[in-house]
N, C-alpha and C positions, 0 to 999 in steps of 0.2 A: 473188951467191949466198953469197960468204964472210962476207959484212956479216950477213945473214939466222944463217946459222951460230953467227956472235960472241951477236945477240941470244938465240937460243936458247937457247945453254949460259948468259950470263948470268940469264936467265930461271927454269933449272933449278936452279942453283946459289941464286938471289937467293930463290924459294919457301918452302923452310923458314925461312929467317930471318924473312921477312914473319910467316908466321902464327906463331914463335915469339913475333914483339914483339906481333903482335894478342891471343894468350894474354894477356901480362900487361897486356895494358889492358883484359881484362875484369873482374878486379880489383876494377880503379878504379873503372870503371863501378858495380860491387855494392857497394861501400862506398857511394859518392854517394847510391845509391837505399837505403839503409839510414838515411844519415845526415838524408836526408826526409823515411821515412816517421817516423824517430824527431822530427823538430820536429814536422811534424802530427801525430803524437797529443798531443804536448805542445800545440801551440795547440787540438787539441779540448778537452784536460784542464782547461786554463784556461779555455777558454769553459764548459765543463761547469758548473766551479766559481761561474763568475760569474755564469753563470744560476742555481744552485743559492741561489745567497749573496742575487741577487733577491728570488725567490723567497721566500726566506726574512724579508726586511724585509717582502716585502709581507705574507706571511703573520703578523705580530708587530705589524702597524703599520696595517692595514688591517680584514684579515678577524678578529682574534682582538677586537678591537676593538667590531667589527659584530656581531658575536656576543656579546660579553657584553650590549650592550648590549639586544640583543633577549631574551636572558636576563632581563634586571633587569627590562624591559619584561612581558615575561609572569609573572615573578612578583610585581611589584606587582600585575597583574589579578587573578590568583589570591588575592594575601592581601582585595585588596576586594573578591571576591565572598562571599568565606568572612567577613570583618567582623575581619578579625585585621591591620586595617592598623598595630597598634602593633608589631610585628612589624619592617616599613622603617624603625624609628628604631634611630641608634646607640647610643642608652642614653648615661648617666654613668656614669664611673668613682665610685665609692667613695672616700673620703680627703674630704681636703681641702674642694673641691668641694663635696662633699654639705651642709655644714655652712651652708655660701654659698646655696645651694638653698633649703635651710628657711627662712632666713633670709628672702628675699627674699619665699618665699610667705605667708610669719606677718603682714610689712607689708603686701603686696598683701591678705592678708584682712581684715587690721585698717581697711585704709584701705576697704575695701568695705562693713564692717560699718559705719564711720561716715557713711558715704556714706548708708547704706539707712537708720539713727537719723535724720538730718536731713530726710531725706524723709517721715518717718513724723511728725517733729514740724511739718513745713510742711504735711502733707495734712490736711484735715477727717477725721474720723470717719467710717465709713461707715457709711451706714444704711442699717439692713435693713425693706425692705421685707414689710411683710405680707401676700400675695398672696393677694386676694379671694377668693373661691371665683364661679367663672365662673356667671353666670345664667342659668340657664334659660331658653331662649326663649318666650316667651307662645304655648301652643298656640294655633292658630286655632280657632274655636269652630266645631263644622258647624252648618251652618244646615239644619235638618231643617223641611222643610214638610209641615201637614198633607195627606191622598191627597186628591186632588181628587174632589168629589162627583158623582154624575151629574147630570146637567141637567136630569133631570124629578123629583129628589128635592126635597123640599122648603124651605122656609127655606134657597135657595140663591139667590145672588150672582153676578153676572160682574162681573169688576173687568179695565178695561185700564187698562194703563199706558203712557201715550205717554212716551217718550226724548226725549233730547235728539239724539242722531240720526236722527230721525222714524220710529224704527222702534216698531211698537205691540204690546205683546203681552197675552192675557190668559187668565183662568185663573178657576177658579169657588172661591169658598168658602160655608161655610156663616155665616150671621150670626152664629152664636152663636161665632164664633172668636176669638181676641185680637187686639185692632187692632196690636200689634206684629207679625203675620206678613207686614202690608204690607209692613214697612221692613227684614223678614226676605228677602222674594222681592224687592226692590227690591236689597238687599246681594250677591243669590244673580248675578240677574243683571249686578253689576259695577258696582253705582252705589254707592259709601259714604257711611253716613248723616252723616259729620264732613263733608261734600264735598257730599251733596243731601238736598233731601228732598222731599215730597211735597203738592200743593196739589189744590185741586179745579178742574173746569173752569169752570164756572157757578154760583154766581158764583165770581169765583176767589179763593179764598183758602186761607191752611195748613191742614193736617192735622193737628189733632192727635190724637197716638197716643200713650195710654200701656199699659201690661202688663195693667190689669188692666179697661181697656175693649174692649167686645165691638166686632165691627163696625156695632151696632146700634146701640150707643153713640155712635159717633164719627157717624154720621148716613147710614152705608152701609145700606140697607134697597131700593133697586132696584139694576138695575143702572148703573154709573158708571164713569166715565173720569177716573184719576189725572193729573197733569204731574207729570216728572220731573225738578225744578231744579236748579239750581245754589244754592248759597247765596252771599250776598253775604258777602265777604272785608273783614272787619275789620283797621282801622290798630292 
């Protein structure tokens, strides 16, 4: 029991002292955590920075970059829609230069002027042609036939004409008409007189037809059956 006693008083007496020395270790403690939170803003500070300073190349090095160039790009479009592409040039300074400029252009013309004289002495002449006045095309002439007569009128004719594709057509005139309207209704229907002409059946022999013989003349007076030839083609 006396042992229990001794710890007790020791206990009571040892108390204040304890939490006097735990006071001043709280202190220490509050310094520590000051002296941390002060390096981490400092290591945020510097990272701040360092991403700021990124940042910043990429933005000088990258994007301002990109940008102008898209700049330059849409205003070269612009000067070439508008036709003001002399604009995109940087021009010549004045002085010196200039003088060199002209220079160079006076020869370049000079040497182009004699370029185009020797050309002008090696080419012929050029001639001028006089251009025709275009021709006329040769009307085709109509071929008008006279109205066919009736068939119980008189001094009237039947005249056929057999083709050369055995098709036979015919048609009435009067005698007194011009033997030329044979090789008229002969041309109408598609046979040309450079190309055929006109024989008789029995006996067979040509027709001849001129302008100013009647069909009386040429020895049409009943009715008759023409052939529609070919002519023979001369070497």
């Amino acid at each position: 029991m006396a042992s229990r006693g001794v710890v007790g008083l020791f206990l009571f007496f040892a108390l204040p002292v304890l939490c006097l020395e735990l006071r001043r270790g709280i202190p220490d403690l509050d310094e520590e955590e000051e002296e941390n939170e002060k390096r981490q803003k400092l290591v945020r500070k510097k990272q701040q920075e360092a991403q700021g300073e990124k940042a910043s190349r990429y933005l000088e090095n990258v994007l301002k970059p990109h940008q102008e160039m898209k700049l330059k790009k849409l205003e070269e479009r612009f000067y070439q829609m508008t036709g003001e592409t002399w604009k995109l040039s940087n021009g010549h300074k004045l002085g010196g230069d200039e003088d060199l400029l002209l220079d160079n252009a006076s020869q370049t013309s000079f040497e182009t002027a004699n370029r185009e004289a020797a050309k002008r002495r090696n080419l012929p002449k050029p001639v001028t042609k006089v251009s025709r006045p275009a021709e006329q095309p040769p009307q085709k002439k109509v071929l008008d036939l006279p109205e066919e007569p009736p068939e119980a009128a008189e001094e009237v004719v039947t005249v056929a004409l057999r083709c050369p594709s055995g098709r036979v057509l015919r048609r009435r005139f009067l005698k007194s008409c011009s033997s030329q309207v044979l090789l008229d209704w002969m041309m109408k229907i598609g046979y040309h007189t450079s190309l055929y002409s006109l024989s008789t059946s029995f006996p067979r022999r040509p027709l001849e037809v001129e302008g100013s013989w009647t069909l009386e003349d040429v020895g049409i007076t009943v009715d008759t059956v023409l052939n529609v030839e070919e002519k023979e083609q001369s070497n």
